[in-house]
Structure formats: structure tokens, C-alpha cells
C-alpha positions as CSV (number, residue, x, y, z in Angstrom):
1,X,-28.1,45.6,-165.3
2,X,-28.5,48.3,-162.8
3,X,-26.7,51.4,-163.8
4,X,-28.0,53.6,-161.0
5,X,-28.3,52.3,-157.2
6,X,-29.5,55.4,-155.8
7,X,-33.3,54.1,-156.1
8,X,-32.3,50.7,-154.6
9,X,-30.5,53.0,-151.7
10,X,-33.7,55.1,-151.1
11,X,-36.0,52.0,-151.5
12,X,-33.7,49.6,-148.2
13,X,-33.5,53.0,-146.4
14,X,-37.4,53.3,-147.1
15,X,-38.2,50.1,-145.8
16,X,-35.8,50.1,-142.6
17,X,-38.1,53.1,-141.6
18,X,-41.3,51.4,-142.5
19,X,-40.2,48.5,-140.4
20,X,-39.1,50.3,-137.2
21,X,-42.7,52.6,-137.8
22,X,-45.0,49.3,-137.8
23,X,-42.9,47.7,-134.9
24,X,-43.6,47.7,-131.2
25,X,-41.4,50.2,-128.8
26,X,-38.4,47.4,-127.8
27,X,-38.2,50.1,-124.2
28,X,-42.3,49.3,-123.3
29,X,-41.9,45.9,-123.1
30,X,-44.4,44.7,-125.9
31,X,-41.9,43.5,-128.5
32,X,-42.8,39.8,-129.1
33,X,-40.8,37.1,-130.1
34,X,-41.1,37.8,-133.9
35,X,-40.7,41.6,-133.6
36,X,-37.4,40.8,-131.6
37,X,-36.0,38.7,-134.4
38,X,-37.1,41.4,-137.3
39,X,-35.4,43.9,-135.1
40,X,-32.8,41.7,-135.1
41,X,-32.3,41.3,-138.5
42,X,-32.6,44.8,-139.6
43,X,-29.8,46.1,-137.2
44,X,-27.7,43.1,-138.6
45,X,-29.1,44.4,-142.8
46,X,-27.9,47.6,-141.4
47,X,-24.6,46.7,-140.7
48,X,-23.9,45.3,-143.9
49,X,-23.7,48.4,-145.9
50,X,-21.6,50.5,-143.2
51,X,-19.3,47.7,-143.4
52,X,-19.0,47.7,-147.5
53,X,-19.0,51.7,-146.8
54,X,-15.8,51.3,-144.5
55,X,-14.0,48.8,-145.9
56,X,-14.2,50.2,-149.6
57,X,-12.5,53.3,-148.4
58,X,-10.2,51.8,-146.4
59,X,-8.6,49.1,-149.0
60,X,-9.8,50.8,-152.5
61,X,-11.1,47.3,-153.3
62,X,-14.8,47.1,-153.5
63,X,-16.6,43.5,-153.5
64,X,-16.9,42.1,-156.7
65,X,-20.4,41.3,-155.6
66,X,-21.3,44.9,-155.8
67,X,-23.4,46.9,-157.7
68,X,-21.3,49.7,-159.8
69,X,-18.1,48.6,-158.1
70,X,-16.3,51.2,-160.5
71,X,-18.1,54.3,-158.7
72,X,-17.1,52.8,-155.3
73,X,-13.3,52.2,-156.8
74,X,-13.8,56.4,-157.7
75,X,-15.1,57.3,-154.5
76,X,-12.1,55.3,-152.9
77,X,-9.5,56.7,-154.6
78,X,-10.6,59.7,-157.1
79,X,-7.1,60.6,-158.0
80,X,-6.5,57.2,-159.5
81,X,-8.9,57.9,-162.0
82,X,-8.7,61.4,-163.9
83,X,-11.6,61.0,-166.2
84,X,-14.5,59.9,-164.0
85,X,-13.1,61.1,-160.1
86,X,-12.1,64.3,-161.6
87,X,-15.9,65.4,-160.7
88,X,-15.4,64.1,-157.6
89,X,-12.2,65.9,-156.4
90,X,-13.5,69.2,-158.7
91,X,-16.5,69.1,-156.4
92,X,-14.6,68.9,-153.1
93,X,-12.5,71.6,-153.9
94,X,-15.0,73.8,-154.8
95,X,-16.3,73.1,-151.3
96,X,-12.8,73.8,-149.4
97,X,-12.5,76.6,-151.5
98,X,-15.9,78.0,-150.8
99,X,-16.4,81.2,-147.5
100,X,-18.6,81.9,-145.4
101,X,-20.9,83.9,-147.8
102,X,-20.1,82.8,-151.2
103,X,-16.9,83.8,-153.2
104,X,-18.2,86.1,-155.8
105,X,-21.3,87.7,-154.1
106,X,-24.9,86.1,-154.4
107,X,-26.3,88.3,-157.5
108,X,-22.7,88.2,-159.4
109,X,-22.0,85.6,-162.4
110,X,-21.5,81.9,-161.7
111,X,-17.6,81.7,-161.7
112,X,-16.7,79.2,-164.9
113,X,-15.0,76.8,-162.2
114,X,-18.9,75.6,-161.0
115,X,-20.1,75.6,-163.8
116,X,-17.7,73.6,-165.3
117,X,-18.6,70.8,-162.7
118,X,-20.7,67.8,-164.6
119,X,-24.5,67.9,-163.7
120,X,-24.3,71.0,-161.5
121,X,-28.2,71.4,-161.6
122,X,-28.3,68.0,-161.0
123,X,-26.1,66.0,-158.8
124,X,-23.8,68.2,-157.4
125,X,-26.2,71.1,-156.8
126,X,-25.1,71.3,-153.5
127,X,-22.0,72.1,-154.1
128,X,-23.4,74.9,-156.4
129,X,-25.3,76.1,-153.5
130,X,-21.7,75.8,-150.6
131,X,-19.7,77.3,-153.7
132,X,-21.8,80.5,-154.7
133,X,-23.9,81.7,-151.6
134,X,-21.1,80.4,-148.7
135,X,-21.4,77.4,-145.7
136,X,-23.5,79.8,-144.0
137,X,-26.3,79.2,-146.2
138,X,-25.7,76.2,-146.9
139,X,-26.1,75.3,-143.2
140,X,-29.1,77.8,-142.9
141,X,-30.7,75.1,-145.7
142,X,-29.7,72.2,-144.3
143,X,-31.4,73.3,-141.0
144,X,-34.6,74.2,-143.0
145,X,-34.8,70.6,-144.4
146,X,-34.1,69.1,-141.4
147,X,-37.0,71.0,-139.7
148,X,-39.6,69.7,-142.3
149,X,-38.4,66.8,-141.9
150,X,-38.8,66.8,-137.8
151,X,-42.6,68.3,-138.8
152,X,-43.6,65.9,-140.7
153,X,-42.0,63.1,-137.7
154,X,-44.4,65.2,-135.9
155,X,-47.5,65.0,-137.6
156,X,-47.1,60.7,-138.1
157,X,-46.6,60.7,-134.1
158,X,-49.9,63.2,-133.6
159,X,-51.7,61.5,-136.1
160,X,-51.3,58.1,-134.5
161,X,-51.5,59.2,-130.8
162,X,-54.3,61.3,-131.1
163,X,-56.5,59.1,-133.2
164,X,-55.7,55.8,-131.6
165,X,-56.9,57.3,-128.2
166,X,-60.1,59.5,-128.9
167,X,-61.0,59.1,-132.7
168,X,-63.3,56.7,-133.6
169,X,-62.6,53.1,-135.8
170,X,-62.4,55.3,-139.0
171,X,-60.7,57.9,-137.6
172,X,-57.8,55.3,-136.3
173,X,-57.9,53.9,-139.7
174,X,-57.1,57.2,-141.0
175,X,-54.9,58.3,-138.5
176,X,-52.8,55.2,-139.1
177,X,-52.7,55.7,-142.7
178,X,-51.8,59.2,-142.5
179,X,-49.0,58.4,-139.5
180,X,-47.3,55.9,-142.0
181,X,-47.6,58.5,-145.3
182,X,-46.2,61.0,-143.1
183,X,-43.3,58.9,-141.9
184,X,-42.4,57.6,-144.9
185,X,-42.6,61.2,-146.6
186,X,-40.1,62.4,-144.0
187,X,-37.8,59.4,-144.5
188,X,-37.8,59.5,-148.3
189,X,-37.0,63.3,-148.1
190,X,-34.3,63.2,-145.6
191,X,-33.0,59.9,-147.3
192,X,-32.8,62.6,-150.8
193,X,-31.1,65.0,-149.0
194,X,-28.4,63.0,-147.2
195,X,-27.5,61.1,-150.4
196,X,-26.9,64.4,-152.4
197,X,-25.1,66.0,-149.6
198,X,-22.8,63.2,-149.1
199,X,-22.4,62.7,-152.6
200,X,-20.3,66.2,-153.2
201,X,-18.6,66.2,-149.4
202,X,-17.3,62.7,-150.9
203,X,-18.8,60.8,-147.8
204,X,-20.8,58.6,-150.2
205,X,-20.4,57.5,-153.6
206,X,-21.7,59.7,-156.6
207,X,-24.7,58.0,-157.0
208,X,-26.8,60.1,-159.8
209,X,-29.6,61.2,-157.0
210,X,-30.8,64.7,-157.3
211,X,-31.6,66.6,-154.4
212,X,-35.3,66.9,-153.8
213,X,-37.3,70.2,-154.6
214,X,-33.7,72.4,-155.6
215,X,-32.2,70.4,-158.5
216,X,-33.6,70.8,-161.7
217,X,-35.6,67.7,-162.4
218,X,-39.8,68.4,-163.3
219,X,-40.6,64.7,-162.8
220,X,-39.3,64.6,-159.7
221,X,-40.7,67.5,-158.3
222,X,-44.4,67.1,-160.0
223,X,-44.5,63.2,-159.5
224,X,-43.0,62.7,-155.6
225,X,-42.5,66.2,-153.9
226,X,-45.7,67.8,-154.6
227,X,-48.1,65.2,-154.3
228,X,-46.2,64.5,-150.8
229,X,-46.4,67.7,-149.8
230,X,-49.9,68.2,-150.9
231,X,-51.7,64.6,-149.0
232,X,-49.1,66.2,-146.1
233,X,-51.6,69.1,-145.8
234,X,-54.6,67.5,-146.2
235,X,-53.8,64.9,-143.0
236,X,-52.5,68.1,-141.0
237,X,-55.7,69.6,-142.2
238,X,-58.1,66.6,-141.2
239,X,-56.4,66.2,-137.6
240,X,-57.5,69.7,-137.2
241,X,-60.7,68.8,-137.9
């Protein structure tokens, strides 16, 4: 029925976030009895797809129970399957094969190697990006998203500090609702940006998810990423105020 888990991925990561957002601190001593057990409960959820994670690698034998056991079965053991893991082991070498600064120079032609790999604009963009302008980049990027990301973790923690102590009962209503957009923002962005990078270093399955304001995709980027970014500035631009 479900031909793509990426969304369910990015909806459980979504939700573990939300969860430890709306809970109390479990250091300050006001976790309650109920908050104890969800906390429980999530760390035990969490568990249960590490464990899948590891095990699949190790034996090669995904649970039946799974959702697209095949793609797991490929990301086990790619060389046991030439038509569908040849993307995968393609896209790895590209990555070993890849310097410091690219291989061809960063204004030359695409080499026909990358561009022969399935989806390149798509899902393995990042290895488009390690392959053509080098691990130096590539690194240089990943920093970049992982400072928005620590901005916008930033803004939810200002936005519910400073309005729960001097803002008035709209203002903390405000405050609160632009702490959890923030939060969830950050968490759906960095949850984008693992899943594609893991996808072409083979760490995770190929799981069809495009990486968030590079890969070519117009829905994605008019529909999530830009209204995120925009109701991003406007709460940054009311704390101001």
C-alpha cells in the first residue's frame, strides 16, 4: 500500500520532537508521573527503529513486517541485487571517488558518470553536490544547514522564554505558538537533510526523499520551505517587536 516511507519517517521523527518540545525538563524536577511514562515510551519507540536499522544490516534479512522490505534487502546487501542496488553502490562510489574540490572543476561539464546516476536532481543530489564541487563543499553546506537549523532552535527557545516571563496572556499565546512552529520547522528540515544525506553515504535506505531547498522539486519548495521560512520571519520579526 505504501510505496514510499520517507513521509511516515519524517512524520514519527516530527512527532518524537513535538513530544520532547511540549514535555517538562526530566533535569528540573517537574516531570510528573504521566510525562515520565510518555518519556518512557518514546525512548523505548525510539529504539525500535535503530534496532530494525542494525539488525537489517547485519543479517540482510529485514522483518517481514516491514514496510518496503525489498529497499532494506538493497541497502543490506546492494551487490546482491544489480538492477535496483546498482544506484546504491554507483552512488557510493561516486562519493569515494570524489576530492577535496570536485573532480572536473566547478564551471566544467557534469562528467557522464553523475549524470548517469537515477534521480540525480532528486534523490541523490547530494552526491551530485560531493561528486562535482568536492567534500569541502559539501561539508561547508552541511555546516550551513546545520546553523539554520541551530537558529531556528534558537528563536523557539527565545520565543518561549522571553514571552512566558514578560509578555502579556497574548503574547505567551503567541510566543508558544511561534516556539512550537519554530521547533517543528527546524526538526522537519534537519530530518530532510539527514535522510538525503544518509541515503547516498548508504547509512540509510534509499528512501525517495529529496533534499529540501537544493533538489529540484517546485512543490516542495513553494508548499513547505517557503511558507516555513516566511512565518520563520514574521515570529523573529514580532519578538523584535
Amino acid at each position: 500500500i505504501v510505496r514510499d516511507f520517507s513521509p511516515i519517517v519524517l512524520i514519527f521523527l516530527y512527532l518524537i520532537l513535538f513530544c520532547f518540545r511540549i514535555l517538562p525538563h526530566p533535569l528540573d524536577g517537574s516531570f510528573n508521573k504521566a510525562s515520565k511514562i510518555i518519556f518512557t515510551v518514546l525512548i523505548v519507540v525510539m529504539c525500535v527503529p535503530a534496532y530494525l536499522l542494525i539488525s537489517t544490516k547485519v543479517t540482510g534479512s529485514p522483518p517481514s513486517i516491514l514496510m518496503n522490505a525489498d529497499r532494506f534487502q538493497v541497502w543490506a546487501n546492494p551487490s546482491l541485487y544489480p538492477h535496483s542496488g546498482s544506484q546504491v553502490i554507483d552512488s557510493m562510489t561516486l562519493v569515494s571517488n570524489s576530492n577535496a574540490w570536485g573532480q572536473e572543476g566547478w564551471f566544467a561539464a557534469n562528467t557522464s558518470e553523475i549524470m548517469q546516476l537515477p534521480a540525480v536532481q532528486d534523490d541523490f543530489i547530494a552526491t551530485f553536490l560531493i561528486n562535482h564541487f568536492g567534500y569541502i563543499p559539501a561539508l561547508g553546506l552541511l555546516a550551513l544547514q546545520l546553523l539554520l537549523v541551530w537558529q531556528l532552535a534558537r528563536l523557539s527557545n527565545s520565543l518561549l522564554h522571553d514571552h512566558n516571563i514578560y509578555g502579556s496572556a497574548l503574547e505567551r499565546k503567541i510566543g508558544y505558538s511561534g516556539s512550537l512552529f519554530c521547533y517543528g520547522f527546524a526538526g522537519l528540515l534537519i530530518a530532510h537533510w539527514l535522510i538525503s544525506w544518509s541515503n547516498v553515504l548508504g547509512l540509510l535506505p534509499v528512501m525517495g526523499q529529496p533534499m529540501a531547498i537544493l533538489s529540484a522539486g517546485g512543490s516542495n519548495l513553494m508548499l513547505f520551505v517557503m511558507p516555513c521560512l516566511l512565518l520563520s520571519f514574521c515570529f523573529a520579526w514580532i519578538k523584535e517587536q
